[in-house]
C-alpha positions as CSV (number, residue, x, y, z in Angstrom):
1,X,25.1,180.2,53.3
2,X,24.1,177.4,51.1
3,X,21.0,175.1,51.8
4,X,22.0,171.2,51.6
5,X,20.3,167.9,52.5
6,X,21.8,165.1,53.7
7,X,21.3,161.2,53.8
8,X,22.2,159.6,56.4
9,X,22.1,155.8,58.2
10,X,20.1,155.9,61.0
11,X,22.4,155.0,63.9
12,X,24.7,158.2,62.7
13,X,22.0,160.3,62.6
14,X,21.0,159.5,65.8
15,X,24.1,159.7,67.1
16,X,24.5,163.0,65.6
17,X,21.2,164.1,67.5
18,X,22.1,163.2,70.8
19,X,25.2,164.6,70.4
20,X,23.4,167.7,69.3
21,X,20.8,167.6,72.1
22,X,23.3,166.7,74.8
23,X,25.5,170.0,73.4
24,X,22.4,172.1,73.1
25,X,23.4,173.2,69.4
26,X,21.6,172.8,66.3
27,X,22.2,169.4,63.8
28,X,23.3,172.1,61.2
29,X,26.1,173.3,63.9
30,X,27.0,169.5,64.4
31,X,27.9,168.7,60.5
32,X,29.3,172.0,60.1
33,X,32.2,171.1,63.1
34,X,31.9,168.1,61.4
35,X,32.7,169.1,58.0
36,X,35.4,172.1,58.6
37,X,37.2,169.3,60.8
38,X,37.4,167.0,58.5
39,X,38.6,169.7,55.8
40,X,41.2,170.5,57.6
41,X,42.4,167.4,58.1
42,X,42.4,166.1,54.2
43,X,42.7,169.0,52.5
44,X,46.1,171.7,52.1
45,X,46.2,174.7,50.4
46,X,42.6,174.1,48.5
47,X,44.5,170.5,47.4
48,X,42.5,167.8,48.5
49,X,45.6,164.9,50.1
50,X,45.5,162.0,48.4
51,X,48.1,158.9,49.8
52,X,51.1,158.6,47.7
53,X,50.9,154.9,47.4
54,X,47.3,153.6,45.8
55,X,46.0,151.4,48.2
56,X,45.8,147.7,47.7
57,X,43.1,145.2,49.3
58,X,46.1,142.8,51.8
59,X,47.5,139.4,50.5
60,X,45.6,136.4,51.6
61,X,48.0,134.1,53.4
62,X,47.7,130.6,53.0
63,X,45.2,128.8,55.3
64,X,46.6,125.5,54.9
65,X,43.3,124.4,53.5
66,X,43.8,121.9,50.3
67,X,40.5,123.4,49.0
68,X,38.0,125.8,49.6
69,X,35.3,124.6,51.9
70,X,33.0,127.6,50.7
71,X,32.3,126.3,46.9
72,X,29.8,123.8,48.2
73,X,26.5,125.4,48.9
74,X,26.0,123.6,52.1
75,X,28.8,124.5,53.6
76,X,27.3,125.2,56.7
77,X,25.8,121.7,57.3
78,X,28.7,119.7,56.6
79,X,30.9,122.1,58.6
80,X,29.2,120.9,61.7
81,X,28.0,117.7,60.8
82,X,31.8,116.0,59.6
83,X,34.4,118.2,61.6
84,X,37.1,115.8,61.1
85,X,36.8,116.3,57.3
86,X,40.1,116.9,55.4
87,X,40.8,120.2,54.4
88,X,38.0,121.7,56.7
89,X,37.9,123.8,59.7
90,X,36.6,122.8,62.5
């Protein structure tokens, strides 16, 4: 076996340990299952599966606004403080 060390966020490691303690294995045994199922799931044949269409952030749809209510810097005041302001959400 290879040695390894990990960084992880602490929520996910701690999920990872009470998911280990509750199981009664070791954390290595945890990202191991973790690691071989996730292998088998995105990679065939030693070919790591890639999607066959590049994927692309979604089109903004119009929001009906006539400008964007975010380029003032104090956005946040006015937003509550004039509601009935043209082009704003309220």
């Amino acid at each position: 076996m290879t040695r390894t060390q990990l960084q992880l966020p602490d929520s996910l490691y701690g999920q990872a340990k009470s998911y280990a303690d509750y199981r009664e294995i070791s954390m290595a045994e945890v990202f191991r299952n973790a690691i071989e199922m996730y292998m088998r799931v995105h990679v065939v044949d030693g070919f790591v599966l890639t999607p066959k269409v590049k994927w692309q952030p979604p089109v903004c749809r119009s929001t009906g606004l006539k400008r964007d209510p975010f380029t003032d810097e104090n956005w946040r005041e006015k937003l509550y403080l004039e509601p009935e302001r043209e082009g704003v959400i309220a």
